[in-house]
C-alpha positions in Angstrom: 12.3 -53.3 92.8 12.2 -49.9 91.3 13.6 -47.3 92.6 12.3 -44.0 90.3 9.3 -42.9 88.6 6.8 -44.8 87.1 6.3 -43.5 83.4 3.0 -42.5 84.4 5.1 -40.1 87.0 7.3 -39.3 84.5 4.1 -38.6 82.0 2.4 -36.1 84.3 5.5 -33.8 85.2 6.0 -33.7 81.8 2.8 -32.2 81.2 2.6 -29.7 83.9 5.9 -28.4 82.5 4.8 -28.0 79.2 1.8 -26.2 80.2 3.4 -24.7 81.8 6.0 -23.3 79.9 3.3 -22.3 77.6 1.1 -20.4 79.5 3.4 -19.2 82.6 6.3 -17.4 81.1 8.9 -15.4 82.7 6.3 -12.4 81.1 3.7 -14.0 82.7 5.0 -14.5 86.0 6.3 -11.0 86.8 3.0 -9.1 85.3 1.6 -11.3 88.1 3.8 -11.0 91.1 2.6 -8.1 93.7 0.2 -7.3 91.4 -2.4 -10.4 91.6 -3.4 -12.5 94.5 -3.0 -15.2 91.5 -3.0 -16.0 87.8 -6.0 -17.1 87.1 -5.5 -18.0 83.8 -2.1 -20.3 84.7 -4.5 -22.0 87.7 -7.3 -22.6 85.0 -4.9 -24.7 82.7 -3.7 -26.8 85.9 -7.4 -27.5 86.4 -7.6 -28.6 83.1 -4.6 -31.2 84.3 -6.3 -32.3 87.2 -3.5 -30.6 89.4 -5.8 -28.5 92.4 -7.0 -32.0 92.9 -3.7 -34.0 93.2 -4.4 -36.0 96.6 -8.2 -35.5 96.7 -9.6 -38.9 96.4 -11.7 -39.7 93.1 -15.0 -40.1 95.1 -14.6 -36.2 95.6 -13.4 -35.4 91.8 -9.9 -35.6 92.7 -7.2 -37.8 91.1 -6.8 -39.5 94.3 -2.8 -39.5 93.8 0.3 -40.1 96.0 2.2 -37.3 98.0 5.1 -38.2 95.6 3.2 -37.3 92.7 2.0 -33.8 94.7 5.8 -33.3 95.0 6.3 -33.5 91.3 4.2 -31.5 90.4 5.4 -28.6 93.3 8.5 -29.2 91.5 7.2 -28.2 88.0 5.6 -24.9 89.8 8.9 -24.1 91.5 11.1 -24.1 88.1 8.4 -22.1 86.4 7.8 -20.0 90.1 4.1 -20.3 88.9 1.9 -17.4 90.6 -0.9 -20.3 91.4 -2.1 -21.7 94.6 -1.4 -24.9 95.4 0.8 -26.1 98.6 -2.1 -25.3 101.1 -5.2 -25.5 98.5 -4.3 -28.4 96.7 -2.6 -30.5 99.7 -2.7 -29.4 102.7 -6.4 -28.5 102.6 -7.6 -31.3 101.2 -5.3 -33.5 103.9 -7.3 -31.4 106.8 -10.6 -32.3 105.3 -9.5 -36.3 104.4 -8.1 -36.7 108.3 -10.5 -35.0 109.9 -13.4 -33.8 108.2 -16.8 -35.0 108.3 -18.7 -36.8 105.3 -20.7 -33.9 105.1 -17.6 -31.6 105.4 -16.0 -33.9 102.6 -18.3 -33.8 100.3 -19.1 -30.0 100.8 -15.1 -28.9 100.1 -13.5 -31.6 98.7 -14.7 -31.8 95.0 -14.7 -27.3 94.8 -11.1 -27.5 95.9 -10.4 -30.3 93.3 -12.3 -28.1 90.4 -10.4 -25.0 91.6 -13.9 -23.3 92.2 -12.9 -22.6 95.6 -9.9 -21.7 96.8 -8.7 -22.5 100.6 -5.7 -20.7 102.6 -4.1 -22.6 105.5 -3.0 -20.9 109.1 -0.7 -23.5 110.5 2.5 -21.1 111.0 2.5 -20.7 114.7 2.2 -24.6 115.2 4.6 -25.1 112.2 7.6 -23.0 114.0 6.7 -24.3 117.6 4.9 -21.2 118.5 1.5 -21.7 119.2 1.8 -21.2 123.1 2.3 -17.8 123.0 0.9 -16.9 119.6 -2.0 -18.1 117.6 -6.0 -18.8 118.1 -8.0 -19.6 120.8 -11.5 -21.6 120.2 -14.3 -21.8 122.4 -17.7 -22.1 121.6 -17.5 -22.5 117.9 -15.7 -19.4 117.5 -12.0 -18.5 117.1 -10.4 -15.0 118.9 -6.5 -13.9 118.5 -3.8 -13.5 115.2 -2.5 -16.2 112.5 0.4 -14.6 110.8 1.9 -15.8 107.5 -1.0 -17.6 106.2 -0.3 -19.6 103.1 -2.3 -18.7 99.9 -3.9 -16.0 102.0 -4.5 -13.8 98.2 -8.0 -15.2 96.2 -8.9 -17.5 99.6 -12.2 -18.3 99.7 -12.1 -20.5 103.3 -9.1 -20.6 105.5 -7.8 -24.0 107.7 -6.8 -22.6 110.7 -5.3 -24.5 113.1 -5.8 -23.1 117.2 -2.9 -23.1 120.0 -4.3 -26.5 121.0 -4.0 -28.1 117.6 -7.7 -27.9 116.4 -8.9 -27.7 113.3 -11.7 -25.2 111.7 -13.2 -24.0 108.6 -13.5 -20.1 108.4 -15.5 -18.4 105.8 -13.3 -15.7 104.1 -16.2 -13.1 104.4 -16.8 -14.1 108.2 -17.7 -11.5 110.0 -15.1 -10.0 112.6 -12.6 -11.5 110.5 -9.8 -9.2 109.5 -7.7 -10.1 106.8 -3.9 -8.2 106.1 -2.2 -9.0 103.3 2.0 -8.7 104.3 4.7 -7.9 102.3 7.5 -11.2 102.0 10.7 -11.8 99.5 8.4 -13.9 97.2 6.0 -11.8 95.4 5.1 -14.8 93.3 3.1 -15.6 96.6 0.3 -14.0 98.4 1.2 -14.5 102.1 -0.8 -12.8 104.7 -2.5 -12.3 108.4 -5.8 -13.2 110.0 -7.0 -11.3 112.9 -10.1 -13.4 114.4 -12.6 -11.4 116.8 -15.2 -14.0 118.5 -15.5 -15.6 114.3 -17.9 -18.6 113.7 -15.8 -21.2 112.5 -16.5 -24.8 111.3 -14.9 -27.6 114.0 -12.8 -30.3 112.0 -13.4 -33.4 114.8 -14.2 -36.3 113.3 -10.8 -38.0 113.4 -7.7 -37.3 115.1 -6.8 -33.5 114.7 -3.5 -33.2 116.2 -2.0 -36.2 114.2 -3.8 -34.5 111.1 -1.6 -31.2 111.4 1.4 -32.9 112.3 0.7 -35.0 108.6 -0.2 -31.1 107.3 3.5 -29.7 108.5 5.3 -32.8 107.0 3.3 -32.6 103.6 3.9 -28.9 103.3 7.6 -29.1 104.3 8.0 -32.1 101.8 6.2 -29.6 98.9 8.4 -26.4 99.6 11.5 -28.4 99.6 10.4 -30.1 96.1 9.4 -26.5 95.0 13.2 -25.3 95.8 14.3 -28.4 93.9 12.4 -27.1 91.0 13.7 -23.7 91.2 17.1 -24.6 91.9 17.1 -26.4 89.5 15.8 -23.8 86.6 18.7 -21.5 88.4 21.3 -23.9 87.1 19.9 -23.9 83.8 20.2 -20.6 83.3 23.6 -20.0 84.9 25.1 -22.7 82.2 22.8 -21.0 79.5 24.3 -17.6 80.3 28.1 -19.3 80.7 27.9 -20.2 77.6 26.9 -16.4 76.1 28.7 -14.2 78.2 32.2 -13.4 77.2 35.3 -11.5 78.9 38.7 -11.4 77.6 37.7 -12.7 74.3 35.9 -15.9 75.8 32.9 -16.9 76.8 32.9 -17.5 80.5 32.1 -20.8 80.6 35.5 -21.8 79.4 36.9 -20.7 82.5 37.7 -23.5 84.6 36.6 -21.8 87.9 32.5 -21.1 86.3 32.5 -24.4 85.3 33.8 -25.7 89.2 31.0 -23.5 90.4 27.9 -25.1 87.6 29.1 -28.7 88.4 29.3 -28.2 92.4 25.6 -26.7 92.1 24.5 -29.9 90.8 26.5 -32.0 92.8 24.8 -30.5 95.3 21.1 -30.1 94.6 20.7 -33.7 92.2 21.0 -35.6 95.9 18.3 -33.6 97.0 15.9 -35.3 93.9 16.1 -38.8 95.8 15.5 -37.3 99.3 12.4 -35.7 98.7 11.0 -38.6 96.4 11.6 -40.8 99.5 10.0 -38.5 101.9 7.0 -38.1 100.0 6.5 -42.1 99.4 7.3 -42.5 103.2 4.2 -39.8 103.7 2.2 -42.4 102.5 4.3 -45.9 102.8 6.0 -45.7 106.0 3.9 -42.7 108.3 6.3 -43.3 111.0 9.1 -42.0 109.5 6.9 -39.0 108.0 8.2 -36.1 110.5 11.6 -37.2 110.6 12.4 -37.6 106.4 10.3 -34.4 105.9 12.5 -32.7 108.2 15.4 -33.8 106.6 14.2 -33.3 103.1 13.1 -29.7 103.8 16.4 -28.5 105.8 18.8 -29.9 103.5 17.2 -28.8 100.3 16.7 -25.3 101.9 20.2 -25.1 102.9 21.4 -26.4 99.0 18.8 -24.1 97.4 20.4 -21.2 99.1 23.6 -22.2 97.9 22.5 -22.5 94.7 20.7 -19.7 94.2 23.9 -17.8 95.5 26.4 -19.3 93.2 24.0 -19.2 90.2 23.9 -15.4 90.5 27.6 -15.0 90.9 27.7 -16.8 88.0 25.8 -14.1 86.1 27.8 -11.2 87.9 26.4 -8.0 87.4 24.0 -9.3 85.7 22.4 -11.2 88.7 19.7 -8.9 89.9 18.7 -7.3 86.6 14.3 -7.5 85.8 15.1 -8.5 82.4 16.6 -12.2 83.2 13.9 -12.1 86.1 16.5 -14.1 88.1 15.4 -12.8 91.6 12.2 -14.5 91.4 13.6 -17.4 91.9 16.3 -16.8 94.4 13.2 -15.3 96.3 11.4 -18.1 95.9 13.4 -20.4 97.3 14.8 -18.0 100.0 10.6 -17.8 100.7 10.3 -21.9 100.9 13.7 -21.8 103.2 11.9 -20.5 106.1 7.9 -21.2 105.6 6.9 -23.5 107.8 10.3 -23.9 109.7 13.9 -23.4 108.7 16.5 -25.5 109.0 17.3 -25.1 112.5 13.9 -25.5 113.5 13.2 -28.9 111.3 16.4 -30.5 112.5 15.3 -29.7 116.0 11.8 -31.9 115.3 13.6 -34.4 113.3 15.8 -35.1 116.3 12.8 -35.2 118.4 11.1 -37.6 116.0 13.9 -39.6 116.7 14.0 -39.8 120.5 17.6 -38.2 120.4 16.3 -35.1 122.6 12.6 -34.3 124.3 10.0 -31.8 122.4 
């Protein structure tokens, strides 16, 4: 039995990585961040990889791929903090449309989302942090009234998934009418976040399956893509706290000699290499073992957030006054992972669901 990557696996991570390290450098990334709702030039040479269309299946144009794979590939965007869409375009859009969407809905979406010709922001916030009975969107008669804060991909969207206090799900137009979008202001400005304000808006019904199972799936994918995107940038954080170790000199030595900097590189990748194997299990029990979706995505997202903090902490004490500077550009990813910490549920609020998953305590 294997237990790692299948070369193909190994094969495509590669590639996005080296694509990525060609056409999103650190350059690239903070001409971007703030200042576009994307780069569309770093999004047009992932569509040339197929990536937008990770878990679409290949009757749509999609690769038709595992959730594993998606998570390798969020891993790739988090060490490079690419200034693309892709957790709610890429996955969690094309998992509304797969679990609930009709054939006609399918085929209408599904292959634009996989060519990156359209671009689709998600509203699941409110249901995501266990909010949606006193905040969110109310639907009746095809139309949706009320607020979705921190929308996912909001920047470039051309539809939105929202998801309503009763756990429906619709297609919204971006241009609806009476639809009022607000882009908002977060740590991560390698991400376009923002809020929907819906005022009697025609929206699309998502009914042909089972919706509230489908956003349950939606929360655990995106959890199980944020925590793999932390991973990535965590991971980069290390590298350049060693990197800079190794350069940076006080008392006539370069810091990394100092037994105490190389205590604090080693316990940042004691802690964060466990993390690899938790996420790579939660994402093939996505798609192997659905019954133990919630409870490994809950555990895969707190714990990772919880090391990424750490690690993005100790990596900046390890560059000392450097930490913060524009010209090492390390703050965009200690905001980038202090971003994926809280989307869709921090710690506290993951463990709760994973114990509820569990039967240890009611909803």
């Amino acid at each position: 039995m294997e237990f790692g990557l299948t070369s193909d696996q190994k094969m495509m991570q590669d590639s996005i990585n080296r694509t990525l390290e060609r056409v999103c450098p650190l350059e690239r990334v903070r001409k971007a961040a703030g200042h576009e709702p994307y780069a569309s030039d770093v999004l047009k040479a992932l569509v040339e990889l197929g990536v937008p269309g990770i878990v679409t299946p290949e009757e749509f144009g999609g690769l038709g791929l595992s959730l594993l794979d998606a998570a390798l590939a969020a891993e790739a965007l988090g060490r490079h903090v690419a200034p693309v869409p892709f957790v709610a375009s890429s996955v969690l859009a094309p998992l509304a449309l797969i679990g609930v969407g009709s054939d006609a809905q399918k085929k209408m979406y599904l292959p634009k989302l996989a060519s990156g010709e359209l671009i689709a922001g998600v509203a699941i916030s409110e249901q995501a942090a266990g909010a949606r009975e006193k905040a969110g969107i109310t639907a009746k008669g095809g139309k949706l009234s009320g607020k979705a804060m921190f929308v996912l991909e909001f920047g470039g969207a051309n539809i939105f998934i929202v998801a309503d206090k009763f756990a429906g799900l619709h297609i919204v137009d971006a241009k609806a009418k009476g639809l009022e979008k607000i882009s908002l202001s977060t740590i991560d400005a390698t991400r376009a976040i923002g809020e929907l304000n819906f005022d009697n808006v025609e929206a699309e019904l998502l009914s042909s399956g089972n919706p509230a199972a489908t956003l349950e799936r939606m929360i655990d994918a995106g959890r199980i893509m944020l925590a793999a995107d932390t991973l990535g940038a965590g991971g980069r954080m290390i590298e350049k706290a060693v990197a800079y170790a190794k350069e940076r000199k006080q008392f006539g030595r370069v810091i990394g000699s100092f037994q105490a900097v190389k205590h604090l590189c080693a316990e940042m990748i004691a802690e964060l290499e466990p993390c690899r194997s938790l996420i790579w299990y939660a994402a093939y029990a996505f798609d192997e073992f659905p019954g133990q979706s919630r409870r490994m995505a809950a555990h895969a997202k707190a714990h990772t957030s919880e090391v990424g903090t750490f690690v993005a902490r100790t990596a900046t004490e390890v560059h000392g006054g450097m930490g913060f500077t524009d010209l090492l550009g390390l703050h965009y990813w200690f905001k980038r992972i202090g971003f994926d910490r809280q989307a869709l549920g921090g710690p506290e609020k993951v463990r709760h669901d994973a114990a509820v998953a569990q039967g240890w305590i009611g909803n």
